[in-house]
N, C-alpha and C positions, 0 to 999 in steps of 0.2 A: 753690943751685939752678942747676942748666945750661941754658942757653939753649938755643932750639934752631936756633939759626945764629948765624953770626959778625956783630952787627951794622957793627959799623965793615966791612964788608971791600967792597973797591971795584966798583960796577956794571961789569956787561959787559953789552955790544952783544949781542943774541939776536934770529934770525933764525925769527920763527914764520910759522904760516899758518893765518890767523882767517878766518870768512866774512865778504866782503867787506860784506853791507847792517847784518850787527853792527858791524863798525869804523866806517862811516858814521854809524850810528845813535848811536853812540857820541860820537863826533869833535863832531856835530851838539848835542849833549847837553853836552860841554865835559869828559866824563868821562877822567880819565887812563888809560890802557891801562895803563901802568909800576907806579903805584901799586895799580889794581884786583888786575892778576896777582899781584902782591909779596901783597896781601891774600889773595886766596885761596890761593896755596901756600902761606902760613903756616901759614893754617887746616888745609888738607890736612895739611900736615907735621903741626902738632896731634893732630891724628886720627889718624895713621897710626901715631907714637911713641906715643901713649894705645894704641891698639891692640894694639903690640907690647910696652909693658910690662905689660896685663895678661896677655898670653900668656904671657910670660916668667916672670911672678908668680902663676899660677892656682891651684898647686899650694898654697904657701904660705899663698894664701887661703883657698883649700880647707880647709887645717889651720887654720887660726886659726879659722875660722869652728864649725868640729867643736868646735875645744874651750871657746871660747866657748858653746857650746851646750850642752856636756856639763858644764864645771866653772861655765859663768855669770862674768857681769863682776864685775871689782874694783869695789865699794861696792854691788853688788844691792843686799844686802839695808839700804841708808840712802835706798835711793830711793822715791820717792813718788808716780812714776808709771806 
């Protein structure tokens, strides 16, 4: 399975612009900025490859799906529900 980034690989210094009574409200709160972002662009990244592999694969599923339909799964007819 491929990750979907290089964990080992070294932090860099990033220069954003948050609203300021959020980073307050944050900072006040004890919350990590570094860690929260790292969390949601994972997730995003998540999303976005899920997204684009099933674009990339719709076609495929499409057909599997047909023939699944039309020929019926391996072991139907042993099932019992």
């Amino acid at each position: 399975m491929q990750h979907l980034y290089d964990y080992a690989a070294p932090k860099k210094a990033t220069n954003l612009s948050l609203n300021s009574d959020l980073i307050k409200k944050s900072k006040e709160l004890n919350i990590n900025l570094s860690a929260t972002l790292e969390k949601a662009l994972r997730e995003k990244l998540a999303q976005a490859e899920s997204i684009q592999w099933l674009e990339e694969n719709k076609n495929a599923i499409k057909a599997y799906n047909e023939f699944i339909e039309e020929q019926g799964s391996f072991g139907d007819e042993y099932r019992s529900f």
